[in-house]
Each structure stands twice: as C-alpha cells, then as structure tokens.
PAMARKE-72158 format. One record per residue: residue number from 1; residue in one letter; x, z negated, y negated of N, C-alpha, C, CB in turn. Coordinates in nm, 2 decimals. Glycine has a CB too. Example, Ala and Ser with C-alpha at 12.3 -4.5 7.8 and 13.67 -1.06 7.14 Angstrom:
PAMARKE-72158
(atom 1; "A"; (1.32; -0.78; 0.57); (1.23; -0.78; 0.45); (1.32; -0.78; 0.33); (1.13; -0.90; 0.45));
(atom 2; "S"; (1.28; -0.71; 0.22); (1.37; -0.71; 0.11); (1.29; -0.79; 0.00); (1.41; -0.57; 0.06));
end
This chain:
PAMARKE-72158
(atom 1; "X"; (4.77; -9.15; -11.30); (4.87; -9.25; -11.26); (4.99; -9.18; -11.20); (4.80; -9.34; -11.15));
(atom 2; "X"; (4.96; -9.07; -11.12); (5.10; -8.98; -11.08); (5.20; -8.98; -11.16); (5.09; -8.85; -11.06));
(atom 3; "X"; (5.06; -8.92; -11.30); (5.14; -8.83; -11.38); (5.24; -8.90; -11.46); (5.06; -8.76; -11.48));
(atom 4; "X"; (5.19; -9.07; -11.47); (5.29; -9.11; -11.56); (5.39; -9.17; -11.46); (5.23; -9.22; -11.67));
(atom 5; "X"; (5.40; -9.21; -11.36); (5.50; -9.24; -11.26); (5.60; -9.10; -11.28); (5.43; -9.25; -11.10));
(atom 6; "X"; (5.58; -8.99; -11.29); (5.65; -8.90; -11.28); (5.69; -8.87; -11.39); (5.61; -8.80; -11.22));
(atom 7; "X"; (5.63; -8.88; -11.53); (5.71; -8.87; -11.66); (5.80; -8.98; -11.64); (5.62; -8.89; -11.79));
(atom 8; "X"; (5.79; -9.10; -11.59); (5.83; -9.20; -11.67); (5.99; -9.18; -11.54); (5.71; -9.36; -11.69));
(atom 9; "X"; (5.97; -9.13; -11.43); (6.10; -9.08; -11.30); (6.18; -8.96; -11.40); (6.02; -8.97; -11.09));
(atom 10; "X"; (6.14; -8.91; -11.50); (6.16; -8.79; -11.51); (6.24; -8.84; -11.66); (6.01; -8.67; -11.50));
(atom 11; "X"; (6.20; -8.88; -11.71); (6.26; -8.99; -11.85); (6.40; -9.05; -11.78); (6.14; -9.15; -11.90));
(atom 12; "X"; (6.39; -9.13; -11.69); (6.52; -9.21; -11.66); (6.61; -9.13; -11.58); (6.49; -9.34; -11.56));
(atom 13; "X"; (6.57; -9.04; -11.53); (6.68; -8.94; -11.45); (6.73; -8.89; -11.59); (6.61; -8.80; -11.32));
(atom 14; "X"; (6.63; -8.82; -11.69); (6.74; -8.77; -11.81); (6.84; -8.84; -11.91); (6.68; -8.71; -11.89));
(atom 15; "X"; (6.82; -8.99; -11.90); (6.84; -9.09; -11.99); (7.00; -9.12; -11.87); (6.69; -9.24; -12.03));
(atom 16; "X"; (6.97; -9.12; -11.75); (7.10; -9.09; -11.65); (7.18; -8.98; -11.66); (7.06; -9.08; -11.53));
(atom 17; "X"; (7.09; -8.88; -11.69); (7.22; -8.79; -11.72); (7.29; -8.74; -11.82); (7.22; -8.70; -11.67));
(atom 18; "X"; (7.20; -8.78; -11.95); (7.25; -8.75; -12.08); (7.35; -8.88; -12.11); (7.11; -8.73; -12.20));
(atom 19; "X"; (7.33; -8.99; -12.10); (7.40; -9.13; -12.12); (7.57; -9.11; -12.11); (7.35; -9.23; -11.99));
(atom 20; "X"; (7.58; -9.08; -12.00); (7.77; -9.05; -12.02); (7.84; -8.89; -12.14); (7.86; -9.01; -11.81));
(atom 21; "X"; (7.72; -8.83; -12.17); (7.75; -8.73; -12.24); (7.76; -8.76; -12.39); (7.66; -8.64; -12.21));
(atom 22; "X"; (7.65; -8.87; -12.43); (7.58; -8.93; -12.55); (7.69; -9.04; -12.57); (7.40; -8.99; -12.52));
(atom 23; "X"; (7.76; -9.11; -12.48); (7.84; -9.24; -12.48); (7.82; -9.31; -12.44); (7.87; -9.30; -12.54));
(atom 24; "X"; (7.68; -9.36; -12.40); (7.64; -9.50; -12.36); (7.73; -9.50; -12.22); (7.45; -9.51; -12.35));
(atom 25; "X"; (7.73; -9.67; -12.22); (7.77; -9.71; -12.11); (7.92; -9.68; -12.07); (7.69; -9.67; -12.02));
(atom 26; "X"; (7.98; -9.61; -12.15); (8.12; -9.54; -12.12); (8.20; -9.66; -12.19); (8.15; -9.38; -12.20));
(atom 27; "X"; (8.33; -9.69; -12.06); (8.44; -9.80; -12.19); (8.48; -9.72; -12.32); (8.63; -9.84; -12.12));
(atom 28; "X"; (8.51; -9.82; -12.40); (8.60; -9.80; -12.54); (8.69; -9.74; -12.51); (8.64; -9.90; -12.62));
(atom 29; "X"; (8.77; -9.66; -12.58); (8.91; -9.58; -12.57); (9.00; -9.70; -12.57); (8.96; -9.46; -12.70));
(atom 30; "X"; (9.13; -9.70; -12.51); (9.22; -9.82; -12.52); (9.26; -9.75; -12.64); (9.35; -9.85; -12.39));
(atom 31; "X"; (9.33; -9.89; -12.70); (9.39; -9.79; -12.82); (9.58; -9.83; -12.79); (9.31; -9.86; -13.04));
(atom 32; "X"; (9.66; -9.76; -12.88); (9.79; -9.78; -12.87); (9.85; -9.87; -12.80); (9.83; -9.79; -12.97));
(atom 33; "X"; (9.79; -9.99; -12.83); (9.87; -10.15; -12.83); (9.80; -10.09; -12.67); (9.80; -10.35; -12.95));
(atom 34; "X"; (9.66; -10.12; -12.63); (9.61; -10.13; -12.48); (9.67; -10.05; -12.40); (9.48; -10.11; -12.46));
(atom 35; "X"; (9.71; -9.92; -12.42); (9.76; -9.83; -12.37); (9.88; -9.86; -12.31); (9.77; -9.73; -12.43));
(atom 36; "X"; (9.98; -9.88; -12.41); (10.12; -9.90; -12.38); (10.12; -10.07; -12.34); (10.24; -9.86; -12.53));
(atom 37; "X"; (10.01; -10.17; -12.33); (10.00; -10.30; -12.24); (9.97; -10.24; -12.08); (9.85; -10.41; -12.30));
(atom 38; "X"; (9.90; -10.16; -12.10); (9.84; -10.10; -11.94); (9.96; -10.04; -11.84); (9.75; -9.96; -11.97));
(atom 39; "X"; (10.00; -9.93; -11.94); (10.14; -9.87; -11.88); (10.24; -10.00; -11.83); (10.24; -9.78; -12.02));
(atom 40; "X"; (10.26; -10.06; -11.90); (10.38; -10.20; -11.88); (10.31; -10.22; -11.76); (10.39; -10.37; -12.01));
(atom 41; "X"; (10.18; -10.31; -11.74); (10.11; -10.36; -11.61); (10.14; -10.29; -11.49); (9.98; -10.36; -11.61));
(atom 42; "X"; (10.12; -10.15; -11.53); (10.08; -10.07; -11.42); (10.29; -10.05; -11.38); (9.96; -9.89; -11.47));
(atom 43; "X"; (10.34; -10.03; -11.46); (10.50; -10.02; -11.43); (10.53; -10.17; -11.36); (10.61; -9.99; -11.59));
(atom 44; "X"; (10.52; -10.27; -11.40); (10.57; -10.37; -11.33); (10.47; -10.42; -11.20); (10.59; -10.48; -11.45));
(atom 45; "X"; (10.37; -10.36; -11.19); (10.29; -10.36; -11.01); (10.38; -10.23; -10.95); (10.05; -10.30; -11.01));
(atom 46; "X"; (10.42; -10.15; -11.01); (10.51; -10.05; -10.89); (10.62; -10.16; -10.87); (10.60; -9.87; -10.95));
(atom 47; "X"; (10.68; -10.19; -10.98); (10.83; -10.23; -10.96); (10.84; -10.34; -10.80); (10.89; -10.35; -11.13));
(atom 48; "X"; (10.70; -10.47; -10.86); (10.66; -10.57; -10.73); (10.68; -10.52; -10.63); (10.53; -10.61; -10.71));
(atom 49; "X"; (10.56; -10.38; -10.57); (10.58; -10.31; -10.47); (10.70; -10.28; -10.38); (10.55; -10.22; -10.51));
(atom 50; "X"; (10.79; -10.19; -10.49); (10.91; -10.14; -10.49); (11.01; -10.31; -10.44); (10.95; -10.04; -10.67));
(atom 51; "X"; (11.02; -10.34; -10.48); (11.07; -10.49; -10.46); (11.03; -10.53; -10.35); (11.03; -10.58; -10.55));
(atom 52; "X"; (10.91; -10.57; -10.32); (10.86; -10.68; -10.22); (10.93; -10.52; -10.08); (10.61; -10.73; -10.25));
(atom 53; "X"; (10.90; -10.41; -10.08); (10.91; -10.32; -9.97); (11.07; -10.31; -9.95); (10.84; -10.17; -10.01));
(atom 54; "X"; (11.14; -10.32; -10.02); (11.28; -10.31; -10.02); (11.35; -10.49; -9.95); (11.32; -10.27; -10.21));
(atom 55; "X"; (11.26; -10.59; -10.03); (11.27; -10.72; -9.91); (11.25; -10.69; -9.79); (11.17; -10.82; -9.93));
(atom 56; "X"; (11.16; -10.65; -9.76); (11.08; -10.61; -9.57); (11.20; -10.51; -9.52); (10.87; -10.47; -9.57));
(atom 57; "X"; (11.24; -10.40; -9.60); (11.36; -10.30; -9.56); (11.48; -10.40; -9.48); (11.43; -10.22; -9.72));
(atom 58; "X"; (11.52; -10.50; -9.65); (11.59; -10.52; -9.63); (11.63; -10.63; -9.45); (11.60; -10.54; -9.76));
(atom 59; "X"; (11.55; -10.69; -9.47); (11.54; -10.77; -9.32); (11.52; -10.72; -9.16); (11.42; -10.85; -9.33));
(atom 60; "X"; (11.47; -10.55; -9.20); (11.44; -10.52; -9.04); (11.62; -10.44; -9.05); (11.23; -10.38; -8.98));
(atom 61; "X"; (11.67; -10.38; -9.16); (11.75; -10.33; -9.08); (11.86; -10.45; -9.03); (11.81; -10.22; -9.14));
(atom 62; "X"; (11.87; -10.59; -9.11); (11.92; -10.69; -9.10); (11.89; -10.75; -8.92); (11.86; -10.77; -9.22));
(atom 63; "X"; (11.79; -10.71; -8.89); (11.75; -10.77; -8.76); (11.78; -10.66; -8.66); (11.59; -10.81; -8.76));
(atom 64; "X"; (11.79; -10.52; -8.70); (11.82; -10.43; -8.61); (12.03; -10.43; -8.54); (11.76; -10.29; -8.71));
(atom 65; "X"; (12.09; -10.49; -8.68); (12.21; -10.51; -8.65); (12.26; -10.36; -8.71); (12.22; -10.54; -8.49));
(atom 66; "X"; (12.18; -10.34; -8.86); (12.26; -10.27; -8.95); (12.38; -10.32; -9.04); (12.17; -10.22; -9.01));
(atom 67; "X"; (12.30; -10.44; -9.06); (12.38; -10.48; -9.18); (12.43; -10.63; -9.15); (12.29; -10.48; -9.31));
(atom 68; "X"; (12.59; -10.68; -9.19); (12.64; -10.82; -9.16); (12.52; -10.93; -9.20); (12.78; -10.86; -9.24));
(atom 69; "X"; (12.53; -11.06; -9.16); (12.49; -11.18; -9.25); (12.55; -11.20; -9.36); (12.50; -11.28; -9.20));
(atom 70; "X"; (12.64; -11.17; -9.40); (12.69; -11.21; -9.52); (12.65; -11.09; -9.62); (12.85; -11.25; -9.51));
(atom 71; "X"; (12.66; -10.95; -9.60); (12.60; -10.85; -9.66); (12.45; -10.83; -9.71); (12.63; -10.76; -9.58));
(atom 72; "X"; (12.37; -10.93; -9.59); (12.20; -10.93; -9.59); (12.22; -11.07; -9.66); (12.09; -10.92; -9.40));
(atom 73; "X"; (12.27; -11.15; -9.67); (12.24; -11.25; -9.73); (12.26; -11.25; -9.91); (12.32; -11.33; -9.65));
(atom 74; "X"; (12.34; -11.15; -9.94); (12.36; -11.12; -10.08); (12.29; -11.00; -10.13); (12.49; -11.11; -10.10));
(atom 75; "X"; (12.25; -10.95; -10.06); (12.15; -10.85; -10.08); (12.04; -10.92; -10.09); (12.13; -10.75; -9.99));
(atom 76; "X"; (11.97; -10.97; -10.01); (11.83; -11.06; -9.98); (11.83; -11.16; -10.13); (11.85; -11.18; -9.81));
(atom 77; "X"; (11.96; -11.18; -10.20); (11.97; -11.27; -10.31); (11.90; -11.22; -10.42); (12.10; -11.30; -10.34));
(atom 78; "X"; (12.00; -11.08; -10.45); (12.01; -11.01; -10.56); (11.86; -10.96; -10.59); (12.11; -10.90; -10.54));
(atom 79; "X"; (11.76; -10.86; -10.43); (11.62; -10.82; -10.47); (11.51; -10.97; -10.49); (11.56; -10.71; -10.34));
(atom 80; "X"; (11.54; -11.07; -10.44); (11.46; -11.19; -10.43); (11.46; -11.24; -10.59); (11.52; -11.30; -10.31));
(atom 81; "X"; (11.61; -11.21; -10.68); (11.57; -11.27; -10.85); (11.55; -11.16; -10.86); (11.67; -11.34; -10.97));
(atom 82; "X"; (11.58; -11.05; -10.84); (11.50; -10.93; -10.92); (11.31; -10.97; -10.91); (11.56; -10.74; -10.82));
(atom 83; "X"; (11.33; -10.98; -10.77); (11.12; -10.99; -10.76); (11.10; -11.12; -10.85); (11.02; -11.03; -10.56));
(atom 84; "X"; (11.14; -11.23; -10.84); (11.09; -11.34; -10.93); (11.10; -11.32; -11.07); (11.15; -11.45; -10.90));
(atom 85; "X"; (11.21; -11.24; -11.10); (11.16; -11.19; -11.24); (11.05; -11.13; -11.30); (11.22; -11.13; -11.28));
(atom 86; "X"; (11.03; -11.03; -11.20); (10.93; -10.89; -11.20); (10.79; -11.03; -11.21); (10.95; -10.74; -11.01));
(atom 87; "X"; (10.79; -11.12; -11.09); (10.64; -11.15; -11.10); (10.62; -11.30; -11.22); (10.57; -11.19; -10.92));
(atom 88; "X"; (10.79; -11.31; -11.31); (10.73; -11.40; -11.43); (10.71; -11.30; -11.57); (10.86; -11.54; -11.46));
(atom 89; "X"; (10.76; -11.19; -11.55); (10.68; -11.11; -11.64); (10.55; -11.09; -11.64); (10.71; -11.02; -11.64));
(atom 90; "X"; (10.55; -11.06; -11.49); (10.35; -11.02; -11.49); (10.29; -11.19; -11.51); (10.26; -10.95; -11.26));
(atom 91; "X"; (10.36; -11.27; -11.49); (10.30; -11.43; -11.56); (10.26; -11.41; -11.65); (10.37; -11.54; -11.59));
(atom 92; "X"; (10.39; -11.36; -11.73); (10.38; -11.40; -11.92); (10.29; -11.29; -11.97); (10.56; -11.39; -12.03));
(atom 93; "X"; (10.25; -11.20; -11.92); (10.19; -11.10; -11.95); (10.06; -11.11; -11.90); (10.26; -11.00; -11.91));
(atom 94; "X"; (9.99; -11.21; -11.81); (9.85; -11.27; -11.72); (9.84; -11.12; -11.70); (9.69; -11.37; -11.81));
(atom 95; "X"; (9.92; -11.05; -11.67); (9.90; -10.91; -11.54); (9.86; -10.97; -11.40); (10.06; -10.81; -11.51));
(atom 96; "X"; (9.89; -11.10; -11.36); (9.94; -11.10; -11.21); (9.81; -11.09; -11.16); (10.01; -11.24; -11.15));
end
C-alpha cells in the first residue's frame, strides 16, 4: 500500500515537472495580430496612467499657487480630452 502511494506521489511530481517542458498546460504563443493587439493595450494603460497622474499634477500645483486659474483651467481641458480619448480607445478596443 506504501508502495503504491509512493509510486503513484512519485508519477505526479514527474508529470509536474516534465509538463511545462513537454507543453502541457502552457498558453499558446500570441501570434502577430495578438502581439501587436497586446502592445496597443499595454501602450494605451501607460498613456491612462501618464494622463490620469499628470491630471493629479496638474491640480496640486494649481492648489499650491503655481499656476493661474485661467492657465489650470486650460490645461485641465487639454489633458481631460486627451484622457477621454485614451479611455474611448480602450472602449473600442474592450481593453478597458
């Protein structure tokens, strides 16, 4: 009874470690099209970032008494369609 408990521990530990060598269980390669879909995703989640952090910028130095109201108010304009564009791409693209 050991013995087969321990063949059968001794089977699945190697079926565990040969498996990602053999393929099993491993994703499919992206191919061209998925690759350069991924890249796009992954570029327009920095851009958000980059955007949404440059909003937050833009308001504390606004509040610190760097920048006029009329200067923070057209700034605040310009990154605010830039981000709504950025997140109707990731729409049209069901990245979001």
């Amino acid at each position: 009874m050991i013995l087969a408990i321990s063949a059968a521990l001794a089977g699945a530990v190697a079926l565990y470690v040969l498996g990602p060598i053999l393929g099993w269980g491993s994703p499919a390669p992206l191919s061209d099209a998925g690759a350069q879909e991924a890249d796009r995703r992954r570029e327009l989640l920095d851009r958000r970032q980059e955007a949404l952090a440059g909003l937050k910028d833009l308001t504390m130095e606004y509040e610190v008494g760097k920048l006029t109201r009329e200067d923070y108010e057209q700034q605040r304009e310009k990154l605010t369609l830039q981000t709504v564009e950025i997140y109707r791409e990731l729409d049209k693209d069901g990245a979001a």
